[in-house]
N, C-alpha and C positions, 0 to 999 in steps of 0.2 A: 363471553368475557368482555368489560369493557376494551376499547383499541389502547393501545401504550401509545403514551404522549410525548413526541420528539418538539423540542426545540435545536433548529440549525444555529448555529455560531459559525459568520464567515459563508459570503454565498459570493464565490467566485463562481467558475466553470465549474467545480465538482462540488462545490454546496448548493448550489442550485439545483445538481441534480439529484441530491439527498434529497431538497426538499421536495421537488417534484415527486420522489418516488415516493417520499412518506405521504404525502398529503393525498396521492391515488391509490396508495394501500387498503384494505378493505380491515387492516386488523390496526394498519398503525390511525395517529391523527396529529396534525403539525399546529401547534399552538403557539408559534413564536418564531420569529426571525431576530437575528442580531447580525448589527456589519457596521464598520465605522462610519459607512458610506452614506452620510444624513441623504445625501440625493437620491439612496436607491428607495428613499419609503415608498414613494408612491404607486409607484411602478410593481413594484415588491407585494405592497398591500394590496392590490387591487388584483395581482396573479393569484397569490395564496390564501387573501382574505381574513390571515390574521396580523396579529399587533407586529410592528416592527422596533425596534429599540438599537441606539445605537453603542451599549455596552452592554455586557455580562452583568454586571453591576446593577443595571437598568431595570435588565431583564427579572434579577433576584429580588431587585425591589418592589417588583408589579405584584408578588406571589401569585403571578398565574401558576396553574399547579402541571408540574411537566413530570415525565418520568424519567425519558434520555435526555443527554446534551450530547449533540453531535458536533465535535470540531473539526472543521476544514478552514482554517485560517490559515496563514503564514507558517512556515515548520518551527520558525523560532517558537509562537504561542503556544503550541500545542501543549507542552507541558501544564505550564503554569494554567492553564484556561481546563482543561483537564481536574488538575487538582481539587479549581473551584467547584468544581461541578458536583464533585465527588463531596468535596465537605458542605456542599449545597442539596445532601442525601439525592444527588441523581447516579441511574449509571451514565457511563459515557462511551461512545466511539469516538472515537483519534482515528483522523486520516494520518495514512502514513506519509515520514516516519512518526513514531510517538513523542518522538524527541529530537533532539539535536544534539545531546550527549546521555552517556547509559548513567551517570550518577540523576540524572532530572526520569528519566525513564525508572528507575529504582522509586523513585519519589512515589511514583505514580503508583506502581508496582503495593509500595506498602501502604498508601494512602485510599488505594481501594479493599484492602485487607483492614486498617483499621476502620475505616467506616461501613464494612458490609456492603460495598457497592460491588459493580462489577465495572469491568472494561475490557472493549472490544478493538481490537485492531483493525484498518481496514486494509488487507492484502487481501484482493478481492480475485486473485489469478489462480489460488488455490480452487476456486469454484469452476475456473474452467474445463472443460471435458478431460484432454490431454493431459494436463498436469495432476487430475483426481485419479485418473488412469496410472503416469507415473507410481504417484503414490502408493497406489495399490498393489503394483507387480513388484518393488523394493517391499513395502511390508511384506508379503506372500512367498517372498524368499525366491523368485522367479528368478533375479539378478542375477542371484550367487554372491561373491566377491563384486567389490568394484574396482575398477582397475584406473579408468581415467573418465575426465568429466569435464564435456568445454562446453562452456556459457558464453554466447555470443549475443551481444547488445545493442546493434548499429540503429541507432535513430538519427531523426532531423529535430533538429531545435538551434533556429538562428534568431535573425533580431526579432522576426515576427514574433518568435515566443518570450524574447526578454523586453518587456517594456519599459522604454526611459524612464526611469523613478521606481518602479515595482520593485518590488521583495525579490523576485526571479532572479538569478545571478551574484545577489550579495553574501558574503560568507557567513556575516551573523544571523541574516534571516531564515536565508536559504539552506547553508550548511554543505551543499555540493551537489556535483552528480551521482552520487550512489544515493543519497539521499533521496532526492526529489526524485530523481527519473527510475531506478537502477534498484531499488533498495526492495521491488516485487523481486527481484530473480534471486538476489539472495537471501530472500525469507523462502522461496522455493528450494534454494540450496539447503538451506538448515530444516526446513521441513520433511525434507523427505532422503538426504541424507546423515544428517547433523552436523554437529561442531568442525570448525577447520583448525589447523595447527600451520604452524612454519610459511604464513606470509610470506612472498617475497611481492615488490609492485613497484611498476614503470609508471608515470602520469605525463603524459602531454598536453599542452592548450594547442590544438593547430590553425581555429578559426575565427574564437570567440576573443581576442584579445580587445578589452575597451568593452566587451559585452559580458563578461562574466570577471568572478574574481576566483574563480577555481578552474580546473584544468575540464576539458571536454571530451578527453579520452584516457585510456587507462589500461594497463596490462596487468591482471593479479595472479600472481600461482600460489596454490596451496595444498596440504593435504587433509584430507576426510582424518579425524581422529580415531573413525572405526575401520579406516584400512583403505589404499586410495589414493591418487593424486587428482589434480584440476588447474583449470585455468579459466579466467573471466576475462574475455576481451570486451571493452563498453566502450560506445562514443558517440555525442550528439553533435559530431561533426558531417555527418551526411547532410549530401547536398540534397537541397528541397523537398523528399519525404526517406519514409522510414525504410530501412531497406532488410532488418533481421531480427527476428528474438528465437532463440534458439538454444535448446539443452542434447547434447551429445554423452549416451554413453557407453562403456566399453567396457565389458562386464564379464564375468565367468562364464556364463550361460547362457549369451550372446549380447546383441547389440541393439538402439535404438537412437533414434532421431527424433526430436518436438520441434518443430519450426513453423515456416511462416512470419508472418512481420507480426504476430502477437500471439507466439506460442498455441494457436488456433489448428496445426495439424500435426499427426503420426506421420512423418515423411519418411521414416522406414523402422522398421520393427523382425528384428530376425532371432528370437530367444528358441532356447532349447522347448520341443514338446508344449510348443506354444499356438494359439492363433490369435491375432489379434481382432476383439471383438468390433462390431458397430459403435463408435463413440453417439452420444447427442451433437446435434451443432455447436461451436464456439458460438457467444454470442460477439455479435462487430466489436469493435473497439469504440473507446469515447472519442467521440470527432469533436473537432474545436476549431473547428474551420481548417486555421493555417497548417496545423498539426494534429495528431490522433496518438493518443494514448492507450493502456493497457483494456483488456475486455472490458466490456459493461456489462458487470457482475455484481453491480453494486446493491440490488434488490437480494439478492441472495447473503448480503452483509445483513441487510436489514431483517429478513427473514427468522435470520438467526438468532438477530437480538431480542424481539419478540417470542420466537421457540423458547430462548431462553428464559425469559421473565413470564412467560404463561404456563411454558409446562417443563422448567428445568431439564431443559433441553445442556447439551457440553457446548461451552463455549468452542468455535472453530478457530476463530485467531485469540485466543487470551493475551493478556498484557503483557505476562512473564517472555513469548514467544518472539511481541512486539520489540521488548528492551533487549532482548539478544540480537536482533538485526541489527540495530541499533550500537551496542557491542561489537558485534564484527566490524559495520564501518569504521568505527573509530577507531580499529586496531589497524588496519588499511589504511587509513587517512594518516595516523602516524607515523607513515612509512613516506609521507609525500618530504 
C-alpha cells in the first residue's frame, strides 16, 4: 500500500517529534511542515526535506496532496485548526487537549461525522504497558467493585517551562493545568473507569504567581457513576523535577498500585486468584531538557492512524473520548 501522508501543523517540542516519527516510519511519509515561525524554514527544511509554509492556509493552497493533519499548536488552535483540516477532506490528530472548551470539542466531534473524516486524539499513556494492563483486569471483572481511587500528579514545571511571551501559562491559550499537563490521567480515569459525578475541588497557586494565570495545584474528589469514590491530587509546583504519577486502587477483590514518576511501574498488585504477569518495558518519558514529560508513545499514536486508514483497524483514542476529557475539565474548572 502506498505510505499515508502526514502534514505536522505546529512543531514545538512535541511536533517535532511527530514529524521525526512520521518521516522515519516505513508506512507513513511527511509532506509538509507548517509553524508561524518564518525563522524555523531553513533549519526545518533541511532536517525533513520537505516544503515548509507558514500557515494552514499556505499549506491548502500549495495542494500538495496530504492525507493526515496533525495538530500540535497552542491548545487554544486546536480546535479551529482541526476543523480546517477536516473540511480540507483530511483526517486529523489533535494533540491533547482537543480543545479548550467541550462546545469547540462537539464541533469537531460532528465536523468529522459530516465530512467522513476521522479524528484521533493523542493520549498516548494508554499505550503504556501498566495502564493497558489496568485496563484489562477492570474490563475482566478482576476488580470486582471499586471502592476508592487516588490519582496523584506531582510534577515540576517552573519558569524554565513558562517562557516570557509563550502560550504556556496564559488562560486563553493554555486553558490550565489539567489541560496542558494533567488532562493524560484523567482520560485514564474515564477510560478505564468512566464518567465521574459529585465534583467537589480545592485549587491553590503556591509558586507560579507572575508565571502562570491559573493555579499549580489542585484537590478534586468525586465519584465513579458506576459505583466508587476518588480523589485527584495534581501540581506542578515540585521543586526541580518530577516527583509522582500514580493510580491507587481499592477494590472488591483486592488492591493495586501504577506508579513511578510516569505511571512506568506495577508497585504492587495483591487481587484475588491473581498473578501478576511480565509487563513489556514502559518506554522513557519525552525529555525536554529542563523538564520530562508523559511516555514516548507517540509512534504507537501514529501506528494506529495508519492501521486505521489501511486496514480499518478501531480507532484507540476517537474524538468522542477526546471531548469528554475535555468535559470533565470544564466541570472541575467551574468549581474554581
Amino acid at each position: 500500500m502506498p505510505p499515508i501522508r502526514f502534514v505536522i501543523c505546529g512543531v514545538g517540542h512535541i511536533g517535532r517529534r511527530h514529524a521525526a516519527l512520521v518521516s522515519r516510519h516505513e508506512r507513513a511519509q511527511l509532506v509538509g511542515i507548517v509553524d508561524v515561525r518564518a525563522e524555523l524554514r531553513p533549519e526545518l527544511e533541511a532536517e525533513f526535506g520537505v516544503p515548509f509554509f507558514n500557515s494552514l492556509d499556505a499549506f491548502f493552497a500549495s495542494e500538495i496532496a496530504a492525507d493526515v493533519l496533525t495538530v500540535a499548536t497552542p491548545n487554544n488552535l486546536h480546535a479551529p485548526q482541526a476543523i480546517a483540516g477536516l473540511h480540507h477532506g483530511l483526517h486529523v490528530v489533535v494533540e491533547k487537549p482537543i480543545a479548550l472548551q467541550y462546545i469547540d470539542a462537539e464541533d469537531i466531534v460532528h465536523t468529522a461525522q459530516q465530512t467522513g473524516r476521522l479524528v484521533f486524539g493523542v493520549m498516548q499513556n494508554r499505550y503504556s504497558p501498566p495502564a493497558a494492563w489496568l485496563k484489562q483486569v477492570y474490563d475482566e471483572g478482576r476488580l470486582g467493585q471499586i471502592y476508592l481511587i487516588q490519582i496523584n500528579c506531582f510534577w515540576n514545571r517552573d519558569a524554565r517551562y513558562y517562557r516570557p511571551g509563550g502560550w504556556r501559562g496564559t488562560q486563553a491559550q493554555d486553558g490550565g493545568t489539567l489541560f496542558t499537563q494533567f488532562s493524560h490521567f484523567i482520560d485514564l480515569l474515564y477510560w478505564v473507569f468512566g464518567d465521574v459525578t459529585n465534583l467537589q475541588a480545592r485549587f491553590r497557586d503556591f509558586n507560579h504567581q507572575g508565571i502562570t494565570e491559573f493555579e499549580d495545584s489542585g484537590l478534586v474528589t468525586f465519584d465513579l457513576v458506576r459505583g466508587g469514590s476518588g480523589t485527584l491530587h495534581y501540581s506542578t509546583a515540585v521543586w526541580d523535577r518530577n516527583l509522582e504519577s500514580s493510580i491507587t486502587v481499592i477494590a472488591e477483590h483486592g488492591s493495586l498500585k501504577i506508579g513511578g514518576q510516569y505511571l512506568d511501574q506495577v508497585e504492587y498488585c495483591h487481587l484475588r486468584d491473581y498473578t501478576l504477569p511480565a509487563l513489556p518495558p514502559t518506554n522513557p518519558a519525552n525529555d525536554y531538557g529542563a523538564y520530562q514529560g508523559s511516555a514516548a508513545n507517540h509512534v504507537q499514536v501514529i501506528d494506529n492512524v495508519i492501521d486505521v486508514i489501511q486496514h480499518d483497524a478501531a480507532v484507540t483514542t476517537n474524538a468522542q473520548e477526546g471531548a469528554k476529557v475535555v468535559e470533565i475539565i470544564e466541570r472541575i474548572y467551574r468549581l474554581r
